[in-house]
C-alpha positions, -999 to +999 in steps of 0.1 A: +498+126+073+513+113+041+487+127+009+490+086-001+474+077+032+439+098+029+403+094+031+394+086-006+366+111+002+391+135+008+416+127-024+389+135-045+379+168-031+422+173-033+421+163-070+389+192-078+407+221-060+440+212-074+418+209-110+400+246-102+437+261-094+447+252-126+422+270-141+427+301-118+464+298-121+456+297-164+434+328-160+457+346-138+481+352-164+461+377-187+440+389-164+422+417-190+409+393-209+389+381-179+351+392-180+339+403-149+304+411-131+286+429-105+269+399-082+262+435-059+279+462-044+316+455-041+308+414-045+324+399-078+321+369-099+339+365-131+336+333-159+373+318-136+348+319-109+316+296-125+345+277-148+365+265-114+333+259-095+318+236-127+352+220-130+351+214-090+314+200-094+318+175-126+345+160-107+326+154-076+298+144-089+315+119-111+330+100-083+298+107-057+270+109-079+240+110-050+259+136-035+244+172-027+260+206-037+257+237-026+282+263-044+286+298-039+275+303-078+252+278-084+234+273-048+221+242-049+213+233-084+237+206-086+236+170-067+212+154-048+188+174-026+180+148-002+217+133+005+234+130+038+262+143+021+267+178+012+300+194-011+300+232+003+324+247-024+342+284-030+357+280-060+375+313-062+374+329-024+393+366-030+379+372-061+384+408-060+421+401-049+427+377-080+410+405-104+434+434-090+464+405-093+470+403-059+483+372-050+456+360-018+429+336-027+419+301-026+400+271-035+375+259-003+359+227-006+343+206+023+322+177+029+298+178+053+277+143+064+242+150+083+253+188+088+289+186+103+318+193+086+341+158+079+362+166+050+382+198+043+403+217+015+416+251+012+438+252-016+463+284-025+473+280-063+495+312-063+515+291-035+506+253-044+498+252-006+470+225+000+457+225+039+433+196+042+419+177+071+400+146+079+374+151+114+394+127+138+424+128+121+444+158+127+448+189+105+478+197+075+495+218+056+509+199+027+524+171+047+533+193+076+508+190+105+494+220+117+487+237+156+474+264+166+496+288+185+503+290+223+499+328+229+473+332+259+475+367+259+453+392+238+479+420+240+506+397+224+482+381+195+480+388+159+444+388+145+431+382+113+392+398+101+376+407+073+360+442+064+319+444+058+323+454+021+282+451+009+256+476+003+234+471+038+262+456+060+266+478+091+296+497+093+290+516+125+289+485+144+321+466+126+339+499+132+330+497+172+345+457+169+373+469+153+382+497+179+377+472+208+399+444+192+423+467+178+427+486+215+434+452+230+459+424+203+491+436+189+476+437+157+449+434+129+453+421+092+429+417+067+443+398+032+406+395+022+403+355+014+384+341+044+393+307+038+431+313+039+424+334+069+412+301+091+441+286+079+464+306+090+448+304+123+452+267+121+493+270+112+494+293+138+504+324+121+472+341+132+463+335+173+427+347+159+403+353+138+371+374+137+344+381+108+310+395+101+288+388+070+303+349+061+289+330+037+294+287+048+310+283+015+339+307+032+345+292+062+330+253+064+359+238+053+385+261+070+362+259+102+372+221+102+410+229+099+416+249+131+396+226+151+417+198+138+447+217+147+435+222+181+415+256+180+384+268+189+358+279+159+319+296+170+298+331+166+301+361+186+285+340+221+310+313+216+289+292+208+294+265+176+267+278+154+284+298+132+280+285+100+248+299+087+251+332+116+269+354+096+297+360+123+326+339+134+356+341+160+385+310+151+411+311+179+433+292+196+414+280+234+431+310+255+422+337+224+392+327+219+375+333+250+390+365+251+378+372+218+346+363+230+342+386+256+349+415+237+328+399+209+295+386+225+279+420+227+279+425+192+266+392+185+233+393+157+231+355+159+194+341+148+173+331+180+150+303+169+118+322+173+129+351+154+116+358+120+135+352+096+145+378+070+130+370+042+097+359+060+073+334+044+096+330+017+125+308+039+100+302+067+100+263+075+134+252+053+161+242+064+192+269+066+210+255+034+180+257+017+166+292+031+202+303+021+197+290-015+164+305-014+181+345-013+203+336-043+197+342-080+173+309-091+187+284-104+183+266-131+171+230-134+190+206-116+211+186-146+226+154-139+268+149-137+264+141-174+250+175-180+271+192-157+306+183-179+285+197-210+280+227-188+317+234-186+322+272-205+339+269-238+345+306-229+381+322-238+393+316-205+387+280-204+396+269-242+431+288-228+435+261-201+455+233-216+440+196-215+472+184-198+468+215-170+440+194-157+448+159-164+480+163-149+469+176-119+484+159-089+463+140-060 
């Protein structure tokens, strides 16, 4: 699909991850100058991170002001609260890549309308690869469509994952995963940017993909992609609740119900009557909210006005040239 022929919901999610790699791109070139923080153990944010997702929010909000938000650094302080409509955003997925300087992350940004996914972009600035799809209308890379692979055998597949890397995320069980997978595909890769991950289960380059300990903001608008490329995305069952269940499989059809079979017995996914973890404190709210509720509080919820006043005059921002964003191609 030519990028002159999209969804005008979906040129202007383009135009904010092509505006966010252009500050990543910027801060990728001095690199110690960059400040960087400890969100927890081994989990990273640094001022690219909140200057790409501000940048990535102004210009979403300016063009769908009633619109909600719900960013990996700022939860849900931005947008509307009570839209239909719901921006998931990772402005930076692979931080810890980009602060060593290797070259795998990405911009994720998706729309989802009354809780499933209808707009998608994963955007690779290192690359200028843009993957981007439309629900109904097929998946693409650039202007190349994308589908999955036609492997049906495990023992011939490539498969992506991702390691559990936080204080409190069980090892001993991701370690039992990774010997059963391991023992039965050709081979396992882990580049460490979720988001390009799906992708490259949606161009075929991976025949699957598995993951513990996923965030929505790193696989909502990636989920959309393979599925639109003719894949298969759910949790460890198989079933398609994955996006607030911590675990994932993304496969083409034949993979991924042999992925599930090794998979399902180490599903942990939520059963309705069970407690949740934080108890009274996320009991009764819905699961974007409940998530919101276990990160750092927010502040008030500005308006879009105060949101462009929010963007850091920080070093790494007043280094990003006015044109590097204006000139920023649809």
């Amino acid at each position: 699909m030519s990028q002159s022929n999209l969804h005008p919901m979906l040129n202007i999610a383009i135009k904010a991850a092509r505006t966010a790699g252009a500050i990543i791109n910027r801060a990728s070139m001095d690199l110690d100058r960059i400040s960087v923080t400890a969100k927890s153990h081994n989990d990273f944010v640094t001022e690219v991170d909140r200057a790409a997702e501000q940048a990535i929010i102004q210009t979403l909000l300016e063009a769908f002001p009633g619109h909600g938000i719900l960013g990996e650094e700022s939860g849900r302080t931005f947008g509307a609260r009570d839209s239909e409509y719901l921006w998931i955003i990772d402005p930076l997925d692979g931080t810890t890549n980009f602060i060593h300087g290797l070259p795998v992350y990405a911009v994720s940004i998706a729309l989802a309308f009354r809780g499933k996914i209808e707009q998608a972009v994963v955007y690779d600035p290192t690359r200028n690869d843009l993957f981007y799809a439309t629900k109904g209308r097929g998946a693409f890379l650039n202007d190349k469509r994308l589908r999955v692979s036609k492997r049906i055998r495990l023992q011939d597949s490539l498969i992506g994952t991702g390691f559990p890397f936080r204080k409190g995320d069980n090892f001993k069980r991701y370690l039992k995963i990774f010997e059963e997978v391991m023992q039965n595909c050709a081979g396992l890769r882990r580049p460490g940017a979720a988001s390009l991950d799906l992708c490259y289960v949606a161009a075929g380059w991976y025949d699957g993909f598995f993951e513990t300990g996923l965030s929505p903001w790193d696989c909502a608008a990636g989920s959309l992609i393979i599925t639109e490329a003719g894949g298969l995305v759910g949790n460890f069952t198989g079933e398609p609740d994955f996006l607030y269940q911590r675990e994932i499989i993304a496969a083409n059809p034949k993979i991924y119900a042999q992925l599930v079979r090794i998979l399902a017995p180490h599903t942990r996914v939520i059963k309705e009557d069970a407690p949740a973890e934080d108890g009274a404190a996320t009991e009764g709210l819905t699961p974007i909210d409940a998530l919101a509720a276990t990160m750092d509080p927010p502040s008030p919820a500005p308006t879009s006005a105060a949101v462009a006043d929010a963007i850091p005059v920080k070093k790494v921002v007043r280094r990003i040239k006015k044109a590097d964003v204006e000139d920023a191609p649809l």
